[in-house]
C-alpha positions as CSV (number, residue, x, y, z in Angstrom):
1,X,46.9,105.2,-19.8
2,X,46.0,106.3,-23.6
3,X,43.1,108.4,-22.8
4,X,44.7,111.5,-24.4
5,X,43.3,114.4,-25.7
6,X,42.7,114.8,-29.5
7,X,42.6,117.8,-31.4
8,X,39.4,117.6,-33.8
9,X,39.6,119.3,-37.5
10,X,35.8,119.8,-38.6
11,X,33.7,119.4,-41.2
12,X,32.0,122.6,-43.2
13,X,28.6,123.6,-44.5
14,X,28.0,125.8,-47.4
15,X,24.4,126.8,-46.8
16,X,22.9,129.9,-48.6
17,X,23.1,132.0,-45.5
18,X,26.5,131.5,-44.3
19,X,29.0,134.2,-44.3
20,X,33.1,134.3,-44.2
21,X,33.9,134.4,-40.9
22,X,34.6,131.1,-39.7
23,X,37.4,131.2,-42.5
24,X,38.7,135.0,-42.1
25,X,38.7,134.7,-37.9
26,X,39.1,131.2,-37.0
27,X,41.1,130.4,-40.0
28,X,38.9,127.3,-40.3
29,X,41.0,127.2,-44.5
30,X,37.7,125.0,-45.3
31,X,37.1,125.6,-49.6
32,X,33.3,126.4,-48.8
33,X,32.1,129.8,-50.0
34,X,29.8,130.8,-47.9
35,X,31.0,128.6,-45.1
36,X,28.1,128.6,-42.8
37,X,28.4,126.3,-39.9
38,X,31.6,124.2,-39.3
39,X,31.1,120.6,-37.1
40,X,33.7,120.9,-34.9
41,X,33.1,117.8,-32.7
42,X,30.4,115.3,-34.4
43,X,30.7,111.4,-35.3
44,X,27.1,112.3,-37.5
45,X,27.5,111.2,-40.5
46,X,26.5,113.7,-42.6
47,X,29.5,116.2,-41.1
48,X,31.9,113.6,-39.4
49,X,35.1,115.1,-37.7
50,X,38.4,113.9,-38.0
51,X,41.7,113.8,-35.4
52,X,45.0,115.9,-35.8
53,X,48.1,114.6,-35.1
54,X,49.1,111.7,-33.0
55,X,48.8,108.2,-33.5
56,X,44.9,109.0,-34.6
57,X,45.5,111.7,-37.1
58,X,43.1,112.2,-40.0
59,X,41.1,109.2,-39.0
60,X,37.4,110.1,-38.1
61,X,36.6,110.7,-34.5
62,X,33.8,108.1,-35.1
63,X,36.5,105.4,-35.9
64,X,38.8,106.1,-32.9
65,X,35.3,105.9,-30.7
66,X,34.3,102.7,-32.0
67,X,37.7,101.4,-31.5
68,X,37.7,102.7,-28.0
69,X,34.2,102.9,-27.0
70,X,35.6,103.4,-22.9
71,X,36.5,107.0,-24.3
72,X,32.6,108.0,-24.0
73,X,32.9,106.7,-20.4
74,X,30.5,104.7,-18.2
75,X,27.9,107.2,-18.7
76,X,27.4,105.9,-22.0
77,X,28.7,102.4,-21.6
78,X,27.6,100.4,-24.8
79,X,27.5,103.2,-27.1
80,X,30.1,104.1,-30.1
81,X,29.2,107.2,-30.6
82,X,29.1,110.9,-29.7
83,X,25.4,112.0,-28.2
84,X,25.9,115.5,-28.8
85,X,27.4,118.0,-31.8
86,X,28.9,120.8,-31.1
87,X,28.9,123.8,-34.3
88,X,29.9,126.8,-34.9
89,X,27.2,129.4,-36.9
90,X,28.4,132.1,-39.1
91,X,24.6,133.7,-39.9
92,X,24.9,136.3,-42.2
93,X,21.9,136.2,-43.4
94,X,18.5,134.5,-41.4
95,X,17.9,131.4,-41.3
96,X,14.6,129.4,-41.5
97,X,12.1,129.6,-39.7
98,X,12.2,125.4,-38.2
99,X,11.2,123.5,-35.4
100,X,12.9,119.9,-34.5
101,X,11.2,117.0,-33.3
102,X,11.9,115.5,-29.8
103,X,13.4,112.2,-29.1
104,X,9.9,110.7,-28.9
105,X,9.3,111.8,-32.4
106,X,12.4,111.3,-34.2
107,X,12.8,107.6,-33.0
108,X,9.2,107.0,-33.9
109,X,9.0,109.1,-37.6
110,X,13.0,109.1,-38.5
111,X,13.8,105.7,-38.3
112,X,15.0,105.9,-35.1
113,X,17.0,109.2,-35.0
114,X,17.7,111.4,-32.3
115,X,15.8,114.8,-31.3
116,X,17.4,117.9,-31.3
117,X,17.3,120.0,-27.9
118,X,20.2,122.3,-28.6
119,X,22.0,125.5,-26.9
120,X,23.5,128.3,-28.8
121,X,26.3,130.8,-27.5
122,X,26.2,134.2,-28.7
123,X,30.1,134.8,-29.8
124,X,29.4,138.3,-31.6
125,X,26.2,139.7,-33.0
126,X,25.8,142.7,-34.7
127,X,23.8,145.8,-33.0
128,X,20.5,144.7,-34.8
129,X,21.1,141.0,-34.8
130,X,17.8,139.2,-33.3
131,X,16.9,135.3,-32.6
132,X,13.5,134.1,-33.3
133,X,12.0,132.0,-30.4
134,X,8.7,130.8,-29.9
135,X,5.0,132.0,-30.8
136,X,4.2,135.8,-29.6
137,X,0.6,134.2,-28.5
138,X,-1.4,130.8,-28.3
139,X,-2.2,129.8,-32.4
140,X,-3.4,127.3,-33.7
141,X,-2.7,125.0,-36.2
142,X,-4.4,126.5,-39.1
143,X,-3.9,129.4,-38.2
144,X,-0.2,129.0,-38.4
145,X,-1.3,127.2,-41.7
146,X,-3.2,130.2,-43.0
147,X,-0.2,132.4,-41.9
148,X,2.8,129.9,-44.1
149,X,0.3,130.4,-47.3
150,X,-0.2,133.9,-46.8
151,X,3.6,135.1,-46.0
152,X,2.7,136.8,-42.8
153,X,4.0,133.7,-40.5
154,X,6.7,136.6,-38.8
155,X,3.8,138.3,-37.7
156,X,3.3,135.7,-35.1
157,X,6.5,135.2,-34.2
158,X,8.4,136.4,-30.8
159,X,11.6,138.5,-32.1
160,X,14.2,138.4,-29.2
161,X,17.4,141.3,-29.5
162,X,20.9,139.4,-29.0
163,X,24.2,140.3,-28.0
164,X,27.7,139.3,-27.3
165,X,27.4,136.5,-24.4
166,X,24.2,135.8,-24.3
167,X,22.8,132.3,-24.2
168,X,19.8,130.5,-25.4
169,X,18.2,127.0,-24.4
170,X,16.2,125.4,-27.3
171,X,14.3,122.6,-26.1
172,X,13.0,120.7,-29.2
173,X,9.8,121.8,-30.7
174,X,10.6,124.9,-30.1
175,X,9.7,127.6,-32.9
176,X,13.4,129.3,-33.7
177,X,15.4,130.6,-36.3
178,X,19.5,132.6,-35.7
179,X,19.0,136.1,-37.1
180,X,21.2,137.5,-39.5
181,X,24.7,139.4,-37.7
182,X,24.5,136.5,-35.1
183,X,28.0,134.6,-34.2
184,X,27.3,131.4,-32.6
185,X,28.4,128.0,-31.0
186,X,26.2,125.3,-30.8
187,X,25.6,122.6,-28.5
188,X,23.0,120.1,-29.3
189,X,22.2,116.2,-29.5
190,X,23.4,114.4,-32.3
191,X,21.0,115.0,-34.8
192,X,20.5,116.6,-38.1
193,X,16.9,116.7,-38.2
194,X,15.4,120.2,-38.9
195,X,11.8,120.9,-40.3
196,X,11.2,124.4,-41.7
197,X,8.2,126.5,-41.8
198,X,9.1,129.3,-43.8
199,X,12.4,130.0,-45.7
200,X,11.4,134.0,-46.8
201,X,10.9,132.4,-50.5
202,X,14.6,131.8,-50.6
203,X,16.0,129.9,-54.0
204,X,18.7,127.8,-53.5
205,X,22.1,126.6,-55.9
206,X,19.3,124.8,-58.0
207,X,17.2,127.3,-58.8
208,X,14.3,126.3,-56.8
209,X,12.6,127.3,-53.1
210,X,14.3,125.0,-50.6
211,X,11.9,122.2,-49.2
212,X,9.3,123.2,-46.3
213,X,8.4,120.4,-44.2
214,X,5.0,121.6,-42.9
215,X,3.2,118.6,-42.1
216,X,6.2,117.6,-39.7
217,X,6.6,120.9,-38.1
218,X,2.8,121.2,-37.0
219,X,3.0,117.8,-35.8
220,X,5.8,118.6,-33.5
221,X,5.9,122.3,-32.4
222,X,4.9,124.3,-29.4
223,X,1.9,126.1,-30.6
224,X,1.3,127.9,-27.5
225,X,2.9,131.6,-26.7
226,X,6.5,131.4,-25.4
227,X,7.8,133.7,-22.5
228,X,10.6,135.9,-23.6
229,X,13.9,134.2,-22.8
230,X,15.8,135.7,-19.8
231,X,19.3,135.3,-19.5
232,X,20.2,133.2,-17.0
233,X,21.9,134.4,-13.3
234,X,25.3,133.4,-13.7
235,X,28.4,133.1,-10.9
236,X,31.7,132.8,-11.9
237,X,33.7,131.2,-9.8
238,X,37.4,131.8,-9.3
239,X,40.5,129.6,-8.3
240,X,44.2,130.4,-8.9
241,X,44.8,131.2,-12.8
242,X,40.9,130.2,-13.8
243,X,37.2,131.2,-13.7
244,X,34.4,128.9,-14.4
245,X,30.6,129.5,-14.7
246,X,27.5,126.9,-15.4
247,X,25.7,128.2,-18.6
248,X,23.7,125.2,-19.2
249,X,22.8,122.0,-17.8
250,X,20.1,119.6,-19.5
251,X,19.8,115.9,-19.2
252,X,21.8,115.9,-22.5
253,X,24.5,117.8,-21.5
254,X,26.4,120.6,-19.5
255,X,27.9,123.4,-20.4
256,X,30.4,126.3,-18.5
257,X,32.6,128.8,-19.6
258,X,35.8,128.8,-18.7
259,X,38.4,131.3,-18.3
260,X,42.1,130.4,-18.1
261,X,45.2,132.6,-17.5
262,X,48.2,131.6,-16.6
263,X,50.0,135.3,-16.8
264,X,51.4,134.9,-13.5
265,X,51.2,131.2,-12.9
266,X,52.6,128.8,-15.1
267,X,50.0,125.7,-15.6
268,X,46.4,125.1,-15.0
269,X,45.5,121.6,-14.1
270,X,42.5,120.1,-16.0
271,X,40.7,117.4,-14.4
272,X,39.1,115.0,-16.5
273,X,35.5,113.7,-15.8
274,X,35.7,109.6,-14.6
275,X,32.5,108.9,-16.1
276,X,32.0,110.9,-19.7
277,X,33.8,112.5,-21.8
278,X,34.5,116.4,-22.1
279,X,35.3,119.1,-25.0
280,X,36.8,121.9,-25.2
281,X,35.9,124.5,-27.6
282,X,38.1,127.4,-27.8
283,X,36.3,130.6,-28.4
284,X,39.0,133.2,-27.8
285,X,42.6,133.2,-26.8
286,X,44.8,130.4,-27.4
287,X,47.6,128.4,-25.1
288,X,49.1,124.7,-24.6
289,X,47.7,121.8,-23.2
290,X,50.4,119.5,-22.3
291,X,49.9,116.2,-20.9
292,X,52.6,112.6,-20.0
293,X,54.3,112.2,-23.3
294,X,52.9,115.5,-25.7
295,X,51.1,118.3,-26.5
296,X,48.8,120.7,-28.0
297,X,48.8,124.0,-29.5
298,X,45.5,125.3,-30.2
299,X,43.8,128.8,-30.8
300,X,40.8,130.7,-31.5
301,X,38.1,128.4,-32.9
302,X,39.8,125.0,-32.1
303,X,38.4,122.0,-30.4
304,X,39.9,119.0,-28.3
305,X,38.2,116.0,-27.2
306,X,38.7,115.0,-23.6
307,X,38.1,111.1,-23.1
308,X,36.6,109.9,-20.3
309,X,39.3,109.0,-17.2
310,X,42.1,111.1,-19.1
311,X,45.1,111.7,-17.7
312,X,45.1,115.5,-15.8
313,X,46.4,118.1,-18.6
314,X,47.9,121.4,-18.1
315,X,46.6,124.3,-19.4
316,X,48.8,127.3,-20.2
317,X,47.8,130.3,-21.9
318,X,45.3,133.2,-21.8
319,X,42.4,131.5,-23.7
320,X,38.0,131.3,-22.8
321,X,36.6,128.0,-23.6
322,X,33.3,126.3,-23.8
323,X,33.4,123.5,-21.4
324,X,30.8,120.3,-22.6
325,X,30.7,118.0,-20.8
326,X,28.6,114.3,-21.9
């Protein structure tokens, strides 16, 4: 069997309100200043991944897939590449205001595209680090209109306080926007497209406002008043030397947390899913997963690609990972 694991070196985005931390705390050694959101498991074209070591390393993920397209696993039989992107989001300053379209939308208006339903992870925020989500009552278009023109869209927005471990469910059309303190990983489809309504007059490298996509965003966003987003009950369930619990699960994909230490036991066993592929995003900690014939040594910030029907690895160390699962 070559369904091995393969450690995934991202790509990096220098937008305006990125900060440093994906470079000073998960050593990311990406020459973007700011470095605002690294790709860490994406075949998208406009921020591919690439493998590390092995007899894969520095081609792009999307290569190895379309090579071996039974890696996706039967739950995707006939495709070549990843449905889902998973990021990491330094904000240190906001970010737009935006809204993206559902599948429907996209395939229709975007030549085909994907939507973007997406999840974000709350890794750190700062004590008055907030999250935009939704409308605060019912508008309507013009009035939202009328509010863009005017600068007083925030006025109708619903401003939500986040902190450490909290998690957020974004279905697509959506109003949203990541405040500025906010530490995040991101799970979402495949897709890149975002439409903003309002971007605080921001100028970007050029010397000009960045783009607003108005039109779009109207035609595709939930204009009706959100409620506030409650966190979620969650269970975490323990067996010897791990701790697992469901964060999300959408027909695009699953998420849990996972919890791993091997202190007083020498392995975990990892069992592969027979009919997709998984990831493994390391968000603290670090450890060895070993499987028949190698290794890997990974820390804070790193991710590994599971393929569908892998081999079981062992998991030693004292590490908390995102668990995706296709």
């Amino acid at each position: 069997m070559n369904n091995k694991p393969l450690l995934l070196r991202p790509s990096g985005k220098d937008y305006l309100w990125g900060g440093r931390r994906l470079n000073d705390e998960f050593e990311k050694e990406i020459d973007l200043s700011p470095l605002a959101e690294t790709w860490e498991c994406s075949t998208h074209p406009e921020g591919p991944c690439y493998v590390v070591g092995g007899e894969y390393d520095g081609k792009e993920l999307a290569a190895v897939l379309r090579e071996h397209p039974e890696y996706l696993g039967e739950r995707h039989k006939g495709e070549t590449e990843l449905p889902i992107l998973i990021k990491f989001i330094d904000a240190k300053k906001d970010l737009s205001v935006q809204v993206h379209p559902t599948d429907d939308y996209a395939k229709e208006h975007e030549n085909g595209q994907l939507g973007k339903t997406e999840m974000w992870y709350v890794l750190d925020a700062s004590k008055d680090a907030k999250l935009i989500y939704g409308l605060g009552k019912n508008c309507t278009e013009e009035e939202v209109r009328t509010a863009i023109e005017r600068g007083t869209l925030m006025n109708y927005l619903q401003q939500v306080p986040v902190k450490k471990d909290d998690l957020f469910f974004i279905k697509a059309g959506t109003i949203h926007a990541i405040g500025a303190g906010a530490l995040v990983a991101e799970i979402q489809e495949s897709s890149n497209l975002t439409y903003r309504l309002y971007d605080y007059d921001r100028v970007g490298k050029d010397g000009k406002k960045r783009e607003l996509h108005v039109d779009k965003a109207l035609e595709v966003a939930n204009l009706s008043s959100s409620a506030e987003p409650r966190q979620p009950l969650r269970v975490l369930k323990y067996r010897k030397g791990v701790a697992s619990e469901l964060l999300t699960r959408c027909k695009y994909f699953e998420v849990y947390r996972m919890l791993v230490n091997t202190e007083r036991r020498q392995t975990v066993h990892y069992h592969a899913d027979e009919v997709a592929f998984r990831v493994l995003l390391c968000v603290n900690g670090c450890g060895t997963i070993s499987f028949e014939g190698g290794n890997i040594t990974f820390y804070k910030g790193d991710c590994i690609f599971v393929p569908a029907d892998s081999e079981v690895l062992s998991i030693h160390g004292q590490v908390q990972f995102l668990d995706v699962r296709g």
